[in-house]
Structures are given as structure tokens and as C-alpha cells.
N, C-alpha and C positions, 0 to 999 in steps of 0.2 A: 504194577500200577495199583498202589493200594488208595483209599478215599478218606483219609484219618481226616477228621475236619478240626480247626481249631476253634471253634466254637463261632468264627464269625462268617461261617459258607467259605473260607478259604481252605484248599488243602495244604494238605503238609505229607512232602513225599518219604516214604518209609526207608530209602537213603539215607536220609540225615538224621532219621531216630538209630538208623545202626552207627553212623559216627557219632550221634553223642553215646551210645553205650559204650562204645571204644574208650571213646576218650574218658569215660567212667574209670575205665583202670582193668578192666577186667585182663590181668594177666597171663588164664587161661585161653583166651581167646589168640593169644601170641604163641600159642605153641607149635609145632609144628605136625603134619599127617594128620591121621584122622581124627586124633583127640581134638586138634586144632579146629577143624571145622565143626566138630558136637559142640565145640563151647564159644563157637561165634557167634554172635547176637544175632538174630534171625527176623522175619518178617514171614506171618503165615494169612493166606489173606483165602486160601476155601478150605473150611472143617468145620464140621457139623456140632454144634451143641449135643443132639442128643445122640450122639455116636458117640459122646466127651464124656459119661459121666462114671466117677470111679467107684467101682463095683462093689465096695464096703459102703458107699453109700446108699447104693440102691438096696444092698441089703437089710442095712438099718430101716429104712424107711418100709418097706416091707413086711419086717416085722412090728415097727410102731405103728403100723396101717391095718395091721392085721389083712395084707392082703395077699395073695397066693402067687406065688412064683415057683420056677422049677429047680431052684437051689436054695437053700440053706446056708450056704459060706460064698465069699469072694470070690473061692478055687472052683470052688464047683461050676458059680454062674460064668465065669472066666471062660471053661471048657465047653460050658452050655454054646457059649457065643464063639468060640475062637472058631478057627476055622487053618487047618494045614491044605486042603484041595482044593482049587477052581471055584467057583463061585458063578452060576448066574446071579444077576443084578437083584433078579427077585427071589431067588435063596436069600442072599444075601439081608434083604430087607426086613426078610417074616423074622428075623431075631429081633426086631426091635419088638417085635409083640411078648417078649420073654420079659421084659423089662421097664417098658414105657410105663405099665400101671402102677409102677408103684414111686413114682416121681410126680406123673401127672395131675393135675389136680389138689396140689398140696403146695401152698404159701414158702413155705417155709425150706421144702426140698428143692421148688423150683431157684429159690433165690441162691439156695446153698451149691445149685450144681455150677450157676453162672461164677460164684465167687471161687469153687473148689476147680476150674476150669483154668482160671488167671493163674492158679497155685501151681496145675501143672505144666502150665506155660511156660511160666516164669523158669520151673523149674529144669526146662529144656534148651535155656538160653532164647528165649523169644519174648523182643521189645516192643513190637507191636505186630497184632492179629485183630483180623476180618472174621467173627465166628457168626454162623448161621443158624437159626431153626426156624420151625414152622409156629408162631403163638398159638394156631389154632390146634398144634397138637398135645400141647400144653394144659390145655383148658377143658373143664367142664361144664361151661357155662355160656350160654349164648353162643354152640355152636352148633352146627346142623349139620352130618351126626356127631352125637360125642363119641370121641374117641378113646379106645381100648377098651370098652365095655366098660367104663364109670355108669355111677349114676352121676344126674345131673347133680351140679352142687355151684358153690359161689364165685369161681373163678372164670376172669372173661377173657379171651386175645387179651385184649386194651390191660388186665390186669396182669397179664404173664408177662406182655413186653416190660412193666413196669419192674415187677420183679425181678427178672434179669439184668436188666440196667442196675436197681440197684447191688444185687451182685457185682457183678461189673465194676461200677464204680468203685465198691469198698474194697474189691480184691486190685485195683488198678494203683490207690493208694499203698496197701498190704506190701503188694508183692512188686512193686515199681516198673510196672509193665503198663503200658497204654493200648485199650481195647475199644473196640467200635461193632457194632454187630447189622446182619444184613436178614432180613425177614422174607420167608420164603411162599411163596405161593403154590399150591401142591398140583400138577395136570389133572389130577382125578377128581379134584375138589373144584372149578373154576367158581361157584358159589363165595368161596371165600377171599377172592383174590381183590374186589372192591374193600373188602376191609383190611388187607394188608397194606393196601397204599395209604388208604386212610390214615395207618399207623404208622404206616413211614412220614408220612407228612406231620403226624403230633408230635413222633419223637425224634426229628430231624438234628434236632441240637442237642439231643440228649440219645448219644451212641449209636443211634442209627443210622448209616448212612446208603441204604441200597436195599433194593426189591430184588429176589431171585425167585426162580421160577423151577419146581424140581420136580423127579416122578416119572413115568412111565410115556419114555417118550414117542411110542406107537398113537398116543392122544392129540391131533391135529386141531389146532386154532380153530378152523372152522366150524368145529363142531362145541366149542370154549370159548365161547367170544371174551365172558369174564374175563381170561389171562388178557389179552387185545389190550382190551377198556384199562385195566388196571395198568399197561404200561404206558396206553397215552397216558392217561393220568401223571406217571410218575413222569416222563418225558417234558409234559405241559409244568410240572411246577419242580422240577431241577433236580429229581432223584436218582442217585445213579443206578444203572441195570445191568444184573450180572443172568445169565441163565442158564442151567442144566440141559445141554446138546450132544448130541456126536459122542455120548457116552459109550452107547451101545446102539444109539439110534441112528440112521443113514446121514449124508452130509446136506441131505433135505434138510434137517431140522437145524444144523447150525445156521442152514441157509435163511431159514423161517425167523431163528431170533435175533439174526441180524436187521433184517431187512424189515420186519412186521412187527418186532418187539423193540427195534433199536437197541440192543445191548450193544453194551461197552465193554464186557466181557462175556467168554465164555469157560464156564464150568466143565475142566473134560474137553471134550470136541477132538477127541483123537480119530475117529473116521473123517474128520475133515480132508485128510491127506487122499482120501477116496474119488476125491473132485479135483484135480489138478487147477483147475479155472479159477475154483472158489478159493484154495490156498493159495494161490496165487494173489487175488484177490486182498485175503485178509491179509497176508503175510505184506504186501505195499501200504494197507490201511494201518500195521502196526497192531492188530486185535492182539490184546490179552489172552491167552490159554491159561485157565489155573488146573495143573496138572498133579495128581495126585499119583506117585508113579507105582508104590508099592501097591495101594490097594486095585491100582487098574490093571495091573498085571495078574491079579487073582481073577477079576472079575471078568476081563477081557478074552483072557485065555478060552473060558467057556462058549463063547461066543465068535469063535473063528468061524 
């Protein structure tokens, strides 16, 4: 169930973007076995922006930033970040600290990683993608705290989402792939979660179409009311809500953003199967799981 809007609040189901790719001609996609399926037109509706950005770019920018990271070449920061064992969720995540500063905060890298993002979409057979991030982790400016150890400087949320869109946009012409993107609200951060809807409501027509909620899911509502407030909000003016549950956290918390967050989907939610009542439950309502299988099979393993 992807949210691709055509520009007038109607959807348009991600179905019928892979039959018009078909019907494009793409020959490869006829072929038979597993080449067959590498080259059929695909639909990717949960992956992260800043999980997306190609490592010869963060290089570049690093060193026109003159800012300090723990590689010197592509290969290196590759190996920095790759990972062949198991993974907790928050191993997993201290690698973004390897890399976020030297993207963040910079006009020019942010706009290039949204368009060099379509590029490699495109280039894996996929017609239309849901990509996600956080604007506040983008920014240097007008946030409380800033993030990766910047100094403050002139970049806002409000000015990253803009960024990215444009991105987006010129890579959507480029490379004939149609993108929409979904803005995340962080559990450790609830402070920031009023201005993510805020900016789901500005750029409603302009690629964004959904609020997600991601992070450390031991963080209960009650004590976050922000995340609450920010999904009435989207609830009250017609945005759609996806959120990060049952990743690694108990099938409480899918329970939570169903019922308390109204999501429409769920991020993950493989402990759901933990509640037979509750899968039951969803599996009659038809919920959405967007499943990521390779990387939860690294991350999950640790967590048995």
C-alpha cells in the first residue's frame, strides 16, 4: 500500500506504476529466474535517506568541509560501516555517527544525496519509492540540540525538507522514476515531533506524503506526549501515518501505534506474531508490515 499522491489528494496505487513500466518495454524484466526478478520494476515504500547516501559522496564532502571522519576513500568508509555479524539495533545505529557530519548541514550535499538516491533507484529497477528521514537530523539550525556536534549555522528542518524535494524532483525527471518521501519524528526527540507535522502539512503536495515515528522503542507515549499531539494532528488534517514497532520492541508497541498513533502502517513489527490476538487482529484489518528482511535478519538475530 504505497501513498504516491497525484498531486490532487488522490492516490495512485503502486500497481499500476509497475504496469506502466512494463508496458515501457523493459525486455529484461521478461526474462526468466532470478535475473527476471532483479530487473522487474519494483515499488520500495520503507528505506531510510540517510542509510542511502553513496560513500564517494560523503567522502567528497568531507574533505570540501574539511571535516573529520574515520576514512579517507569510499573502501575504507565502506568497511567502517559494513558489518558481516549480528547487529543490535543500537550497534547498528552509532555508525551513522561515522558519517552524518559531513552531509548535515550543507545546502548542496543535502540536495545531492536526495537526487543521487533516485540514481540508485532507478538503477535497481524501481518505479516508485516511499524514502524517509528525519529534517531535524539534517539541520543545523533552529534545532534543539544540534545534531553530530555542528556548530549552529543557517540550515532549518523547513529548509532540508525543501532541499530534498528538490532533489527528488530533478532526479524523478533524470532518472524516470516517481518518488514521494515520508518525514520521521525521532522517540528520543518528542520536542521535535510538532514541527514534523507542521512540515507534513506545508509540503503535502510537494512529495511528502506521511509522518513516521522511529527510534528506540523502550520510549513509551506517556512519558512523549509530543509524538500523541503530532499524530492527532496528522490524523485531524489527512496525513498518512506509518511508524517504527515490533522492530525489536514487544508487540505492546505495535499495539500502542495502532490504537494511540492510528497508523496505517507498520515499520517492521515482526514481534507482532508474539500476540496471537493482536495478529489476528491486524491480519482481519489488512495492516501493512513494511518488511525489511535482509537487514532484520542481522539485527534480530541479536536480539533473540
Amino acid at each position: 500500500m504505497g501513498w504516491a499522491s497525484t498531486g490532487e489528494g488522490e492516490l495512485e496505487k503502486p500497481d499500476s506504476l509497475i504496469c506502466q513500466a512494463a508496458q515501457r518495454g523493459n525486455s529484461s524484466s521478461r526474462m526468466e529466474g532470478k535475473a527476471c526478478y532483479l530487473n522487474r520494476p519494483k515499488v520500495e515504500l520503507h528505506v531510510h535517506l540517510d542509510g542511502s547516501f553513496k560513500p564517494e559522496t560523503i567522502i567528497h564532502f568531507a574533505k570540501r568541509r574539511q571535516i573529520k571522519i574515520p576514512a579517507d576513500t569510499a573502501e575504507e568508509l565502506i568497511r567502517i560501516v559494513s558489518y558481516n555479524e549480528p547487529l543490535t539495533l543500537t550497534e547498528f545505529l552509532t555508525k551513522f555517527n561515522y558519517y552524518m557530519p559531513a552531509i548535515a548541514g550543507d545546502r548542496e550535499a543535502i540536495k545531492r544525496v536526495a537526487y543521487e538516491f533516485l540514481e540508485m533507484k532507478a538503477k535497481e529497477g524501481v518505479v516508485y519509492v516511499e524514502v524517509r528521514y528525519s529534517p531535524h537530523f539534517l539541520a543545523n539550525s533552529k534545532v534543539d540540540p544540534i545534531p553530530w556536534g555542528q556548530k549552529e549555522g543557517d540550515i532549518t528542518p523547513d529548509d532540508v525538507v525543501n532541499l530534498v524535494n528538490q532533489g527528488l524532483r530533478e532526479g524523478e525527471k533524470a532518472f524516470n522514476i516517481k518518488a514521494r518521501s515520508i518525514l520521521c519524528c525521532m522517540r528520543h526527540m518528542p520536542n521535535w515531533s510538532l514541527e514534523v507535522v507542521e512540515l507534513c502539512k506545508k509540503y503535502q503536495n510537494d512529495t511528502v506524503v506521511a509522518i513516521d515515528l522511529a527510534g528506540d522503542e523502550s520510549l513509551n507515549l506517556e512519558a512523549a506526549p509530543g509524538h500523541r499531539k503530532a499524530y492527532e494532528e496528522a490524523v485531524r488534517c489527512g496525513i498518512h501515518r506509518t511508524v517504527h514497532a515490533g522492530e525489536v520492541g514487544p508487540p505492546s508497541v505495535v499495539k500502542e501505534a495502532v490504537e494511540v498513533l492510528k497508523a496505517e502502517r507498520i515499520g517492521h513489527g515482526y514481534h507482532t506474531i508474539e500476540d496471537p490476538h493482536l495478529y489476528k487482529e491486524l491480519l482481519n484489518k489488512k495492516m501493512h508490515f513494511e518488511v525489511c528482511n535482509v537487514f532484520t535478519f542481522m539485527i534480530m538475530d541479536c536480539h533473540k
